[in-house]
Each structure stands twice: as structure tokens, then as C-alpha cells.
C-alpha atoms as one frame of an Amber mdcrd trajectory, in Angstrom:
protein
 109.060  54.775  50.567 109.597  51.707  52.641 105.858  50.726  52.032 106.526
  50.940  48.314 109.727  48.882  48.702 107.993  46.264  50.448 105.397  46.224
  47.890 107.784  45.761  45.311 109.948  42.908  46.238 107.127  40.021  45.624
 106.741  41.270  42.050 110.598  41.670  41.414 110.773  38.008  42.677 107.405
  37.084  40.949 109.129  38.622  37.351 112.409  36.722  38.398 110.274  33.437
  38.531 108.259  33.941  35.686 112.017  34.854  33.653 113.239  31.517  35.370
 110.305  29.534  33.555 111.864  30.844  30.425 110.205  28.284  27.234 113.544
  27.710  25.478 116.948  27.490  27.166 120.357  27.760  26.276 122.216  24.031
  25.247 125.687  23.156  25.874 125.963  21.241  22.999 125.192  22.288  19.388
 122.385  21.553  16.453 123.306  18.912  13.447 119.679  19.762  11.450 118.421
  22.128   8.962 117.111  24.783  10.069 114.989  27.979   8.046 116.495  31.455
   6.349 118.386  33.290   9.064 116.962  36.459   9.464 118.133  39.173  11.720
 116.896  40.044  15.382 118.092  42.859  17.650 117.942  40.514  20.838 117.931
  36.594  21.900 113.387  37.416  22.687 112.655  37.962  19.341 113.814  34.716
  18.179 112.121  33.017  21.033 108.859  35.442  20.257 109.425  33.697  16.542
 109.812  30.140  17.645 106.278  30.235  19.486 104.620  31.761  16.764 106.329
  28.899  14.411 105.559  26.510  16.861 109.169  25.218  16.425 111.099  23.597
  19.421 114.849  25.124  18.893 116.631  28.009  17.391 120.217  28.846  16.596
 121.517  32.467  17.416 124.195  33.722  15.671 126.537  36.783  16.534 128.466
  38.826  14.304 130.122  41.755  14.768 127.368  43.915  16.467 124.675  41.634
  14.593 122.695  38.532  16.174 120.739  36.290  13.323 117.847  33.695  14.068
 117.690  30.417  12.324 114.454  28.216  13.373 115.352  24.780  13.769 113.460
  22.588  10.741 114.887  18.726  11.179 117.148  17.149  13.128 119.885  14.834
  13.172 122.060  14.654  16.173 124.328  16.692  19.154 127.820  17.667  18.222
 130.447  19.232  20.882 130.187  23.619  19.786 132.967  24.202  18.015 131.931
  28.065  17.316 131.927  30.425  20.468 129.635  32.342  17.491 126.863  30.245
  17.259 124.391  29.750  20.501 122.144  27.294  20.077 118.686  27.261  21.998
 115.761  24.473  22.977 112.084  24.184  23.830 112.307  23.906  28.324 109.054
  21.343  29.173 110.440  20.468  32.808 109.407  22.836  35.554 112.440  21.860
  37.594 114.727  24.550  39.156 117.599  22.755  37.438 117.166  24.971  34.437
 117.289  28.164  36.200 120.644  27.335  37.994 123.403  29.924  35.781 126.194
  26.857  36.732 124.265  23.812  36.311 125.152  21.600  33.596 123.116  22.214
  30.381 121.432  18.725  30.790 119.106  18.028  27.497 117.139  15.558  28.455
 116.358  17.240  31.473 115.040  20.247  29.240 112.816  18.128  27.705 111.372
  15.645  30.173 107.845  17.557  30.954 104.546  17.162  28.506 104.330  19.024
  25.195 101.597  20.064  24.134 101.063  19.309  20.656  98.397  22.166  19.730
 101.373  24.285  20.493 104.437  22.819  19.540 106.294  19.999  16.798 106.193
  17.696  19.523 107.122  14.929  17.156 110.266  16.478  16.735 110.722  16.701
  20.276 109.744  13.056  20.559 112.671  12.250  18.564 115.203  13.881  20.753
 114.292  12.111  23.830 114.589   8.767  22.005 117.991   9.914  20.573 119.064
  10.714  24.186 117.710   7.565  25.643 119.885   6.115  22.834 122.904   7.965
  23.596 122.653   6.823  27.272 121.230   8.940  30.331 125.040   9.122  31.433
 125.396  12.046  29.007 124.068  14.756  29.769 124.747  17.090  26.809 123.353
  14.223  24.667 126.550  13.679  22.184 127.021  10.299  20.901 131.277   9.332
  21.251 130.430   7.483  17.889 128.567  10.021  16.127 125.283   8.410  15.813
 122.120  10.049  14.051 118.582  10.090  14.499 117.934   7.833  11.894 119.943
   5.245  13.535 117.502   5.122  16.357 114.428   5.840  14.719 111.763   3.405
  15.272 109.226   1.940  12.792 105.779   3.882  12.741 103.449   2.796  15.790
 107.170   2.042  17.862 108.984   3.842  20.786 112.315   2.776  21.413 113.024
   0.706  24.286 116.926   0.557  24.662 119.889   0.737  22.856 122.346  -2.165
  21.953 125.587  -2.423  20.842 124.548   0.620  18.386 121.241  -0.577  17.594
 118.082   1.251  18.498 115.348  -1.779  20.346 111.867  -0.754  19.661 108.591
  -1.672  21.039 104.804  -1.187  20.133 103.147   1.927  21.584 100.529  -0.125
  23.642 103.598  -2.694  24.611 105.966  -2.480  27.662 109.584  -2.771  27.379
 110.651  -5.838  29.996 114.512  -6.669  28.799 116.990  -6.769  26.004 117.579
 -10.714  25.314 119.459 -11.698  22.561 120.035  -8.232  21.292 116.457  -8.394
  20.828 113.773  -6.157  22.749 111.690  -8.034  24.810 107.965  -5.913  24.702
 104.604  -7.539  26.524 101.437  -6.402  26.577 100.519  -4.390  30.179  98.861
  -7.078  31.754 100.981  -9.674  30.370 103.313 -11.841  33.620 107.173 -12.086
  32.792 109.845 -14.027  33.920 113.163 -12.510  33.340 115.700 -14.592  31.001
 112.131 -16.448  29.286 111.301 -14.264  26.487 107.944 -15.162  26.675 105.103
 -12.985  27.631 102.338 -14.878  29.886  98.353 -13.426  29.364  97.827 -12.534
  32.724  95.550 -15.507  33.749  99.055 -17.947  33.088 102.202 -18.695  34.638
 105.627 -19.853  33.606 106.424 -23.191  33.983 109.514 -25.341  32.958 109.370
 -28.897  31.528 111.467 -31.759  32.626 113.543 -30.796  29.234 114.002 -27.184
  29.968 112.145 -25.350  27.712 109.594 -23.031  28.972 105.630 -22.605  28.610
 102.533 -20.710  30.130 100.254 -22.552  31.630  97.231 -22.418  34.302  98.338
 -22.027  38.114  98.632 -26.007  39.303  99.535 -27.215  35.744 103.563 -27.958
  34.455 104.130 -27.612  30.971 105.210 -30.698  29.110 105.238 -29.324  25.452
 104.196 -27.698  22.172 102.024 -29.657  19.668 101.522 -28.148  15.848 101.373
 -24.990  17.889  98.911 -26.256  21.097 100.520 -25.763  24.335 100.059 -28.450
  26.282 100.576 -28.293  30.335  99.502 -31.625  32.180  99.320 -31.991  35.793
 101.360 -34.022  38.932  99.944 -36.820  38.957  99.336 -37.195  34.822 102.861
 -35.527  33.658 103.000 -37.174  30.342 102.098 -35.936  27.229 101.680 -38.358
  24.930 100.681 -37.207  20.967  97.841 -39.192  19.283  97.385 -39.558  15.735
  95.733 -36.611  15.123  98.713 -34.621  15.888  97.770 -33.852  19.356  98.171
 -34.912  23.005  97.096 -35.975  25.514  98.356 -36.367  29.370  98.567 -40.314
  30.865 100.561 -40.810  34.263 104.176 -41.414  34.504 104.070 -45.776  34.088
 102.058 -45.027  30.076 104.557 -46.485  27.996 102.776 -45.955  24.291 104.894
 -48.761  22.776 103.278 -51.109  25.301  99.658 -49.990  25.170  99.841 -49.831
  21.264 100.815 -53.797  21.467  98.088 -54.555  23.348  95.841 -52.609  21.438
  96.824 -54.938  18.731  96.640 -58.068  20.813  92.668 -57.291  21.962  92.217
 -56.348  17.973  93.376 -60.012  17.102  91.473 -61.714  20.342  88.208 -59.557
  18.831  89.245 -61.195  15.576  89.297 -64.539  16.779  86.029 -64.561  18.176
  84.555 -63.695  15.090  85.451 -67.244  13.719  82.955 -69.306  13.273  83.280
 -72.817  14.121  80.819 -74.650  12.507  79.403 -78.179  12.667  77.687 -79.182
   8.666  75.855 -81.724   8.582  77.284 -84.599   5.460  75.465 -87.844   4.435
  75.870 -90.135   7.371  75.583 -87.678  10.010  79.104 -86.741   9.876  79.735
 -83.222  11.430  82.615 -81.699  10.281  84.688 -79.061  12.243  84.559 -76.173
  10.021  86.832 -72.962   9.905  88.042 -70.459   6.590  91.216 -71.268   6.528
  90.905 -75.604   7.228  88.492 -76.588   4.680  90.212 -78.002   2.005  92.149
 -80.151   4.698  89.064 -80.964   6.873  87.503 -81.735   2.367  90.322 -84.190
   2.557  89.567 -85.514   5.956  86.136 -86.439   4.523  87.191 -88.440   1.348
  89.225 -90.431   3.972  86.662 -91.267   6.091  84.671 -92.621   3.292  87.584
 -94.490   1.403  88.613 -96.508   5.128  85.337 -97.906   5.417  84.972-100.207
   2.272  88.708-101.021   2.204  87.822-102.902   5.992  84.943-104.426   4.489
  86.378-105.619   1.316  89.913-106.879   3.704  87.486-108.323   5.721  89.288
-107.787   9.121  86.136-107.693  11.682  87.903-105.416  13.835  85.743-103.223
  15.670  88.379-100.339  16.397  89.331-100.122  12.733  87.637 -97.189  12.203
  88.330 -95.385  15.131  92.540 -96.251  14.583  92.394 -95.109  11.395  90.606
 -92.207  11.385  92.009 -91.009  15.043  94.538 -89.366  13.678  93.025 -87.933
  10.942  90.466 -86.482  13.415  93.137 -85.093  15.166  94.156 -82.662  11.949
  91.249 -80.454  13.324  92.247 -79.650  16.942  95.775 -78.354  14.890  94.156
 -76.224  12.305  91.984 -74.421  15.276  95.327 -73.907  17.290  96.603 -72.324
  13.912  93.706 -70.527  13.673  93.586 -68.881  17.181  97.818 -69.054  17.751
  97.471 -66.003  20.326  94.647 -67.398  23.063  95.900 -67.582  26.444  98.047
 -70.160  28.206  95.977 -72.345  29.386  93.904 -72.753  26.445  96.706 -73.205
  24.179  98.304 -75.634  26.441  94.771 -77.470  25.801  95.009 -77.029  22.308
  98.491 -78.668  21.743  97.000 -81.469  23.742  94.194 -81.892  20.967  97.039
 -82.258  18.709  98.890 -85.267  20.300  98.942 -88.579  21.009  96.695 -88.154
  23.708  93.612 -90.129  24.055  90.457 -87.566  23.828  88.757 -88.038  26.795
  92.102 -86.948  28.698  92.195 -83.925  26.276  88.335 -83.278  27.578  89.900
 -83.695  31.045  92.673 -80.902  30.191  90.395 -78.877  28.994  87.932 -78.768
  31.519  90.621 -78.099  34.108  91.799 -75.288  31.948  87.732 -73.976  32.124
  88.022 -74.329  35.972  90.994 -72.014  35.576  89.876 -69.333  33.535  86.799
 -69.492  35.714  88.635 -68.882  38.797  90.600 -65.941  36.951  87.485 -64.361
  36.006  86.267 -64.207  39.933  89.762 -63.218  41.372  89.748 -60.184  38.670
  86.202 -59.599  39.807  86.587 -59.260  43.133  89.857 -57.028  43.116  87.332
 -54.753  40.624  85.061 -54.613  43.309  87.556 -53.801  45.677  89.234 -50.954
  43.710  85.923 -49.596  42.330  84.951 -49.061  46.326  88.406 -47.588  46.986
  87.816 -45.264  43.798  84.673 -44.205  44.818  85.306 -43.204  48.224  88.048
 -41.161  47.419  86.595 -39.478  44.676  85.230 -36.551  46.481  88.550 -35.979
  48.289  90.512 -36.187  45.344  88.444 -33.516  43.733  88.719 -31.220  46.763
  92.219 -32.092  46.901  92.743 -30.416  42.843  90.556 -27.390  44.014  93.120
 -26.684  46.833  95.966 -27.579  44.858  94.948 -24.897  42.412  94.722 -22.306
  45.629  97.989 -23.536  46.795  99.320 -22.573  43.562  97.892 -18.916  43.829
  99.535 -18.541  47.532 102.813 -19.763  45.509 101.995 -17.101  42.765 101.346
 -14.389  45.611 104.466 -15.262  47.801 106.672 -14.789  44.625 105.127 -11.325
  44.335 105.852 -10.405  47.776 109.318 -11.658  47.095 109.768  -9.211  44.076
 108.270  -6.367  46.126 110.573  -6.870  48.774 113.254  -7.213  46.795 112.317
  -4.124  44.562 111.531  -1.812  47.765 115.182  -2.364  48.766 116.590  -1.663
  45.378 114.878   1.949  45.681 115.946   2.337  49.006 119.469   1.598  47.672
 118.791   4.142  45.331 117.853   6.410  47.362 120.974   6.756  49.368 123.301
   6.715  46.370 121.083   9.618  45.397 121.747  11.315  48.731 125.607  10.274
  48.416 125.766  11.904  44.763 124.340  15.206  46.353 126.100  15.647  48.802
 129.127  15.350  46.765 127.089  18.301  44.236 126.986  20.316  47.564 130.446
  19.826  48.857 131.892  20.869  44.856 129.771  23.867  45.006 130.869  25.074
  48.541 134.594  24.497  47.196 133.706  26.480  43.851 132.423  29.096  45.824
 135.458  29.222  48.008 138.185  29.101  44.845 135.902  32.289  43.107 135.934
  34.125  46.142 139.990  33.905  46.340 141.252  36.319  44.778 144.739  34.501
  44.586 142.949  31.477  42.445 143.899  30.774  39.055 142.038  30.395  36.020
 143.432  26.583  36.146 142.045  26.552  39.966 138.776  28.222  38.487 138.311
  25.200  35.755 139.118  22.213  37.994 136.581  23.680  40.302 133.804  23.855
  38.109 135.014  20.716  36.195 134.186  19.373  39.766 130.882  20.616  39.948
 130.086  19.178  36.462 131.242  15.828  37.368 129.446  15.830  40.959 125.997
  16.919  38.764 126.466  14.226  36.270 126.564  11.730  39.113 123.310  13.357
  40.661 121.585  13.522  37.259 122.599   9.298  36.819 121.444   8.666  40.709
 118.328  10.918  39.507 117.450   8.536  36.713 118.677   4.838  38.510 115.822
   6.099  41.172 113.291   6.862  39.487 113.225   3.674  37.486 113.662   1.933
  40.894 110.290   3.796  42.271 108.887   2.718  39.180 109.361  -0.960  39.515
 108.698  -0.909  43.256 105.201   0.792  42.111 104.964  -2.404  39.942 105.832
  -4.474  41.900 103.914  -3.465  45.093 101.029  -3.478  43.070 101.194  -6.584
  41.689 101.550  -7.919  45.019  98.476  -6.281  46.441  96.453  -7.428  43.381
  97.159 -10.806  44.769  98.099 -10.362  48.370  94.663 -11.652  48.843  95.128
 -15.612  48.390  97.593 -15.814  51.053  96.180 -16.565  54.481  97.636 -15.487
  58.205 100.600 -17.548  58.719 101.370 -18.914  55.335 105.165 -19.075  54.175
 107.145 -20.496  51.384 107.755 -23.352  53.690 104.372 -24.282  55.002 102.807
 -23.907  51.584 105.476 -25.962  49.580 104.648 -28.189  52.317 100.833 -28.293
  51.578 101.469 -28.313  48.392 103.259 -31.724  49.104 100.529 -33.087  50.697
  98.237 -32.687  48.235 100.797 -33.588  45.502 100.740 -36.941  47.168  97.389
 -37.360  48.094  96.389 -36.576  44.197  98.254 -39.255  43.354  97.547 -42.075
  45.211  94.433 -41.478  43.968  95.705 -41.180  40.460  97.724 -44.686  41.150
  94.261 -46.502  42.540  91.853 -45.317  39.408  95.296 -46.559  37.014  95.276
 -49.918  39.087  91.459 -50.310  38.352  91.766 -49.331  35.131  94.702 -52.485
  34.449  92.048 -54.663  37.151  89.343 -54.350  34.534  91.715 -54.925  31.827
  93.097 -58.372  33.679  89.024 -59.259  33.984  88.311 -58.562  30.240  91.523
 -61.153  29.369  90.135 -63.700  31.734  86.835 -63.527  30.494  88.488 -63.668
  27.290  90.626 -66.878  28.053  87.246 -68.167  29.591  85.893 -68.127  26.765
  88.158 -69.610  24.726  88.372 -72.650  27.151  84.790 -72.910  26.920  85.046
 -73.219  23.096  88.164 -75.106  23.256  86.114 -77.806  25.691  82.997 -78.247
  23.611  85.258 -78.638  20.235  86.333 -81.550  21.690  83.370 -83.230  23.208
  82.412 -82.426  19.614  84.903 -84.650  18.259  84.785 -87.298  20.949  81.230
 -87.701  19.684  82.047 -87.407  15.808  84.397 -90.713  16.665  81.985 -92.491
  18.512  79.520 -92.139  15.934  82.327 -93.390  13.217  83.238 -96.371  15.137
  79.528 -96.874  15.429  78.799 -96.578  12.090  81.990 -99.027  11.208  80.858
-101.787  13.357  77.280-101.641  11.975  78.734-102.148   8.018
């Protein structure tokens, strides 16, 4: 006999199990739904027997008299507080937790319905939208009932959307292949699983960008050793240290120039080589007249230089016919006539350099032309000696350039590791930070249950008195309830904390590869310093080229010009001669 006792424990406690794992459970809240044609049962089994074979996920039970009735639960709308001691209403149990089994637990609904369904079996979709209409109602309530009487179709989602959160009444959805991040601006903020996030941004990063902030505030995603500057007819555009300026072209685009580009400037001398290029293109041209008269020649002179020609002519006869033998006739009265030319080419070219023009406004005065030739040979010597000096600091600079060059580029390849170590440090920073939020939850956890315990040892105690009222009865369990609800929150704030130290601990050790022994926030800002600076003194030796081969093109320029400028005038010197010449001989 005590054999077969033995024998039959393990099953009595295998059928108590098996009756604990019970597929739909009692709710301590009631059905707002339709449900089908009530239809009488002589015990609580049937109905769940009918619920399988329906593959339905609740039930109502109702009792009257000595008569129970089954209603199968069709659509639903929300949780309401019972109000009928009648009516028993009953859900589909997915958790396998012990919870459920406990006869003085608290009829928690979403923790009925937190395992897998199996949708060959079951309206999971249904189900589905109970768990979003308790994440709506807030994991705080247990029993699911919203204080402001809230439906399911005030947190449904669009099709091909879970909801995310719940704000100020309004259900936040997100894509099925999206993650939820935050609720900014009573907006959900969803990114795709791979995607980096910043909290407060808004902005979703693919996963081979970063978040940067430009000098203006707003924020961008950009490569790791790049800053964002700004966003260009819908181009992002992220420039680095030493180039941080992002200046738009014509196109609509931009481009990145170091700090000292000021476009105003560089678009006026744009315009200033334009005109020089201009200038060159004039043709000064010597035509030969009867007499061998050359004639300075230029577009916009001729009809004066015409005039300067019928001049000429008329002087010589009028000496003859006065008959004043003097041998510098000619050469006073046509002197300043002459002299018209030297003007119209200063008109002509009115933006040269210094020097030249100085040379020019000579040609133009009283001054004898051989001490114009003078002037304007010294201004040659000038622009001659500018051309070298700008020659040799090219030289200079190009050597400087080119021995730095491979350093510089190694310097940008390290930069760009520096900026992973930066990336990975950050990570580690999270992780940290996230491993001591679980632990934080962990012990509130512990805290809420041993409250739980400590309500339940003084429940026990006040049902075991038999001196304890029904009043001393209800504050006990009232106790209990509000020591589980605590639990149940604790249960929920940790296992969203284990979640994001999962994350984060394995976003870390995705990356916890660029950081080498030793490095720090401090040592690598550090580096990162270095190379900052090393980058660009580079950057400020390939600009100061760039404005020494600009100062060499001007000179060469002005050297030109001078040139021009000096045989012009030797030009003319020799057009008088050959006047006074050809004055003395009539």
C-alpha cells in the first residue's frame, strides 16, 4: 500500500502541473467585444474544449441560477472594471510562468499573454492586438483598463506597423522591420536595425556614419573624421579640419575650401584675371601710312589716333608756307599730339599693375620721352625682380609641399582610425553606463520582492487569526496586490534594461577592436590633436603655394605689361624722330 502511494504522488503532482499549464485563465478585468451565440455548457472545460476547436483566444462564462453559458470571444475593443459577479470572463495563457498558477496572484493580462502563439492554432492577430492595447494602457496596469476609457482602435496601427509607445493618448507606430529608439516631438522615432542613433537627433545614421554637429547646430551623418557643414538641394555635405567650409558653386552644390576662402574675394579676382586676360588680347598695332608714319593702333582710339594723322599732315605745309626754318617745329607741334596715344592705351588697359600704370601716366605728361623710356624701363626691372622673388618662394613652398606630402596623407589615414577609437570609446561609455542601469534594476527588482514576500507572510498571518476581520482580510490582500504590481513594474524596467545592456555590449564588442592597450578619452583626444594640427599646417603650406603661384602669375602679368608699355614708347620716340626728320628735309 505504501509502494502504491509512493507511486502515486509523481502523477498526482504531474496532473497538478499539467492543470497548472491550463491554455486559458481566468481575468480580473472584463471583455468590451462581440462575442458568438451563447450556448449552454455543464462546466467551465467545455467552453475551453470549444475555444480550441474555434481556435478563439477568450471566452465569457456566464452563471445563472444552476446554468453556466459560453460565449466565444469574436472582436475586441477594450478592458472594463467587472461590474457583474455573473459574468467570468476567460483568456488564451501563452506564458509558461508560475505566475498564472498562483490562486492570489494578481490576474496580470499582459503577463497571460507574453509567450509565442502559434498561429496554425490560434487568432493570434487578435491576440496581437491586446498586447499593443496593454502596451498602450501602460505596463503599470496590470488588469489592462484604460482610466480614460480608450479602445483598440485608438491604438491600432496602420497595416505593416507595431506600435511603439503611447503619447498623451496617441498610439506611436513603427514599421515591422524598424526599431523603436524614442518619442521626440510626440513623434515616434523608428531606425532601421543597423542604423547608429543619437538620442535628442531624430536622425537615423546607416551604420557606416556618425553624427556630427555643425558650427550652426544642426545635425548631419557623416564618415568617421569628417564634421558636417550642411545640406545642399538635398546632398549632405561633411568637410574636414583643416577644409571646414562649404562653399556652394553655381551648380547648386559645394564644395569644402579652408577657413581664410572668402568667396566675395576670390570671385573679384576671378574678375580681375578675366579683364587682365582681356587686355592682353588687344592688339597694338603699328600700320604702315604714306611717309612711313606708324600709327599706334587700338579698337577703341582710332578715330582719335584718324585725327592725329590729318594733323600731322596739315602742320607740315603750314611751316613751309610761314616759312619759319625751325627745325623743332615739327616735333613741338606734334609732341603733344603724339602724346594722345600713351592716354588712350592707359584708357585702354585702366587695371594693369602699379608700376606700369605709374609708367603710363608718365606717357601722358609733360615729360620728355626719353625720361618716360627711362620710367619705364625701371618699371621692367621691377616687374622682373617680382617675377624671380615669386619664383623662388614657389620653389621653396613646392619643396616644403612635397616633402610633407606623404606625412600628411598618413596623417588623414590615422586621423580616420583615431576617429574609430573615438567611435569605440563612446560605445564602451554606453555599455558601462547601460550595465549599471540593469544592475540598478536589478536591485529594485529584489527590493519590490521582498516587499511581495513580506505582504504575503503578513496575509498569511491575518488568515490564520481567527480574530481578523474581513476589513483586516482586504487591507491584507490589498497589500499583496500593491507589493505584486511593484514586482510586475520592476519585472518590466529590467528586462528592458538587459535588453539595452545586450545592445549595448554588443555594439561595443563589434567595435572594441579599434582601440589599442592603453588608449583613453584623454590620450586619443590628444592624438587626435596632433594630427588635427599637423593636417593643417600642411593644409596652410599647399594654401600659401597656391596664393605664391598666384603672386607669380600677377608679376608675370605686370611684366608683361611693362614690357609692352616700354616698347610702345621706344615706338613713339622713333615715330617723332622720323617726323622731325622728315620736317627738316621739306
Amino acid at each position: 500500500m505504501q509502494l502504491l502511494c509512493l507511486l502515486l504522488i509523481p502523477l498526482f503532482i504531474l496532473a497538478t502541473q499539467v492543470s497548472c499549464r491550463i491554455r486559458f485563465s481566468h481575468l480580473g478585468s472584463h471583455y468590451d467585444g462581440t462575442f458568438s451565440k451563447a450556448v449552454s455548457v455543464a462546466r467551465t472545460g467545455e467552453c475551453t474544449l470549444l475555444a480550441f476547436n474555434k481556435k478563439k483566444i477568450g471566452f465569457r462564462i456566464k452563471v445563472h441560477e444552476e446554468k453556466k453559458t459560453c460565449a466565444l470571444l469574436t472582436a475586441f475593443k477594450r478592458f472594463t472594471a467587472p461590474n457583474d459577479t455573473k459574468i467570468r470572463d476567460y483568456i488564451l495563457t501563452t506564458s509558461t510562468s508560475n505566475q498564472v498558477c498562483k490562486p492570489y496572484s494578481a490576474r496580470n493580462v499582459s503577463e497571460f499573454i507574453s509567450g509565442p502563439c502559434k498561429r496554425y492554432r490560434w487568432d493570434c492577430e487578435l491576440l496581437e492586438k491586446m498586447r499593443d492595447y496593454c502596451i498602450f494602457v501602460g505596463s503599470d496596469k496590470p488588469d489592462c483598463i484604460s482610466s480614460t476609457g480608450v479602445s483598440i482602435e485608438d491604438v491600432e496601427c496602420p497595416t505593416g506597423e507595431n506600435l511603439a509607445a503611447e503619447q498623451s493618448g496617441k498610439a506611436l507606430c513603427c514599421p515591422k522591420k524598424k526599431v523603436f529608439k524614442e518619442v521626440l516631438n510626440d513623434t515616434a522615432i523608428c531606425c532601421g536595425p543597423n542604423d547608429n542613433y543619437q538620442q535628442g537627433t531624430g536622425l537615423c545614421c546607416p551604420s557606416d556614419l556618425v553624427h556630427s554637429k555643425s558650427s550652426s547646430g544642426s545635425i548631419g551623418c557623416c564618415p568617421i573624421g569628417r564634421a558636417y557643414v550642411k545640406t545642399v538641394n538635398g546632398v549632405v555635405h561633411c568637410c574636414t579640419v583643416t577644409h571646414p567650409k562649404a562653399v556652394a558653386a553655381e551648380d547648386g552644390y559645394a564644395s569644402c575650401c579652408p577657413a581664410s576662402y572668402n568667396k566675395l574675394r576670390e570671385q573679384r579676382n576671378w574678375v580681375s584675371r578675366q579683364k587682365g586676360t582681356e587686355r592682353q588680347k588687344l592688339l597694338y598695332k603699328r600700320t604702315p601710312f604714306v611717309g612711313n608714319i606708324i600709327i599706334v593702333f587700338t579698337m577703341n582710339t582710332a578715330f582719335c589716333l584718324l585725327l592725329l594723322i590729318g594733323c600731322a599732315y596739315a602742320c607740315g605745309p603750314l611751316n613751309k608756307i610761314d616759312d619759319v626754318p625751325n627745325p623743332n617745329a615739327g616735333s613741338s607741334t606734334t609732341a603733344p599730339e603724339t602724346s594722345t596715344a600713351p592716354e588712350s592705351t592707359t584708357t585702354a588697359v585702366e587695371s594693369t599693375t602699379t608700376a606700369v600704370e605709374s609708367t603710363t601716366t608718365a606717357g601722358g605728361s609733360d615729360k620728355p620721352i626719353a625720361e618716360q623710356i627711362t620710367d619705364a624701363e625701371t618699371a621692367k626691372s621691377d616687374a622682373q625682380r617680382a617675377v624671380n622673388d615669386a619664383g623662388a618662394a614657389v620653389t621653396e613652398l613646392t619643396g616644403k609641399v612635397d616633402q610633407g606630402k606623404a606625412k600628411y596623407e598618413e596623417d588623414k589615414s590615422k586621423l580616420v582610425t583615431v576617429g574609430k577609437k573615438e567611435n569605440a570609446l563612446q560605445a564602451k561609455a554606453e555599455s558601462d553606463a547601460a550595465a549599471k542601469a540593469e544592475e540598478k534594476a536589478k536591485e529594485t527588482k529584489a527590493e519590490a520582492e521582498t516587499e511581495l514576500s513580506k505582504a504575503n507572510e503578513k496575509k498569511t498571518e491575518v488568515e490564520a487569526d481567527a480574530a481578523a476581520t474581513e476589513e483586516q482580510k482586504k487591507d491584507a490582500q490589498n497589500a499583496v496586490d500593491e507589493a505584486q504590481g511593484k514586482v510586475d513594474k520592476a519585472t518590466t524596467a529590467l528586462t528592458g534594461a538587459e535588453a539595452a545592456a545586450s545592445t549595448k555590449k554588443q555594439e561595443f564588442e563589434n567595435v572594441k577592436g579599434d582601440l589599442a592597450d592603453g588608449d583613453t578619452v584623454d590620450t586619443v583626444k590628444a592624438e587626435k590633436d596632433t594630427l588635427e594640427a599637423d593636417i593643417k599646417a600642411h593644409e596652410a603650406q599647399k594654401d600659401a603655394l597656391a596664393e605664391a603661384v598666384e603672386a607669380k602669375a600677377k608679376a608675370e602679368e605686370k611684366l608683361e605689361k611693362a614690357s609692352e608699355k616700354l616698347v610702345e614708347l621706344k615706338n613713339t620716340q622713333q615715330q617723332e624722330q622720323q617726323d622731325q626728320d622728315q620736317d627738316q628735309q621739306q
